[in-house]
N, C-alpha and C positions, 0 to 999 in steps of 0.2 A: 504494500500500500504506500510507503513512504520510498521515497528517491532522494539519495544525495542530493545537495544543490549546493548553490555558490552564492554565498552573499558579501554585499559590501558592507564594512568596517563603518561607522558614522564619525568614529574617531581617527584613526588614520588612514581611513580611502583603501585601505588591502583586501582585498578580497579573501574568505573562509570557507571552509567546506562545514553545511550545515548538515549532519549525516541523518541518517533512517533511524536508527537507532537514538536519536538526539530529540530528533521529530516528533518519536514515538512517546517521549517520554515527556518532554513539552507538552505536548497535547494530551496525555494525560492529567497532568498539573494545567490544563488552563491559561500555560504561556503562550504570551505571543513571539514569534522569531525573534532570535537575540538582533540588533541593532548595532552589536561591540564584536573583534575578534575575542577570543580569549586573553593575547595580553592588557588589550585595552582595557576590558574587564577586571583583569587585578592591578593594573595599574590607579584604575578611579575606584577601589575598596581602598586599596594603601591610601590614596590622598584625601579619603573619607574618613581613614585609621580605623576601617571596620575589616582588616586582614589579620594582622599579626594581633592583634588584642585578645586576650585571652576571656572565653565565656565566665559570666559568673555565674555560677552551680548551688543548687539546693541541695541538703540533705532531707530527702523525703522516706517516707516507709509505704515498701509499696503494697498497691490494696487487696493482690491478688495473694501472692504469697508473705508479707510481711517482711520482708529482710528489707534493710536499710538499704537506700541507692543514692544516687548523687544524679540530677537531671537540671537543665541547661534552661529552665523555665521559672518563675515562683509559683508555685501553685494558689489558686484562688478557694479550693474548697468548696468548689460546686462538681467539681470532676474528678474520679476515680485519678488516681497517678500509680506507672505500673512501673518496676526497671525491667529492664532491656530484655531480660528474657522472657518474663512474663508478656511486654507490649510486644515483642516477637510472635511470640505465641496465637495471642490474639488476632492479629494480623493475617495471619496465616491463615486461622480459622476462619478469618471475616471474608478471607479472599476467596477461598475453597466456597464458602456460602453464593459467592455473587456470581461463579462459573455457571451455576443454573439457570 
């Protein structure tokens, strides 16, 4: 369904390959074609200082199994918080659900 293509850079005028695979997964998520090559892209995070800065992390307890985890969010307390394996888990299962 998706086709390699070639677009141009808004920021330096190069031309990129925007792949099948890339397509596939944009259009999953809802995006619209990148606009940026990839360096341009981490060039204007770094001048934003949204690259190299380190997440701030919550110690949460998650609600499935209860062990303690560490997640990249604050929780507000109106939604379940799972760690990694647990929200894997789910995931998987939600996805398995939606093949039908």
């Amino acid at each position: 369904m998706f086709e390699d293509k070639v677009l141009q850079c808004r920021d330096c005028g190069k031309d990129f390959v925007f792949t099948a695979g890339e397509q596939e997964f944009y259009a999953k998520k809802g995006f619209s074609d990148p606009a940026r090559c990839r360096d341009c892209r981490i060039a204007r995070k770094k001048a934003r200082g949204d690259y190299d800065r380190p997440r701030q992390m919550y110690e949460v307890i998650c609600d499935d199994c209860g062990k303690k985890t560490m997640v990249p969010f604050k929780p507000r307390g109106d939604r379940p918080v799972y760690c990694k394996e647990c929200f894997e888990a789910r995931r998987n299962r939600d996805s398995r659900r939606s093949d039908f």
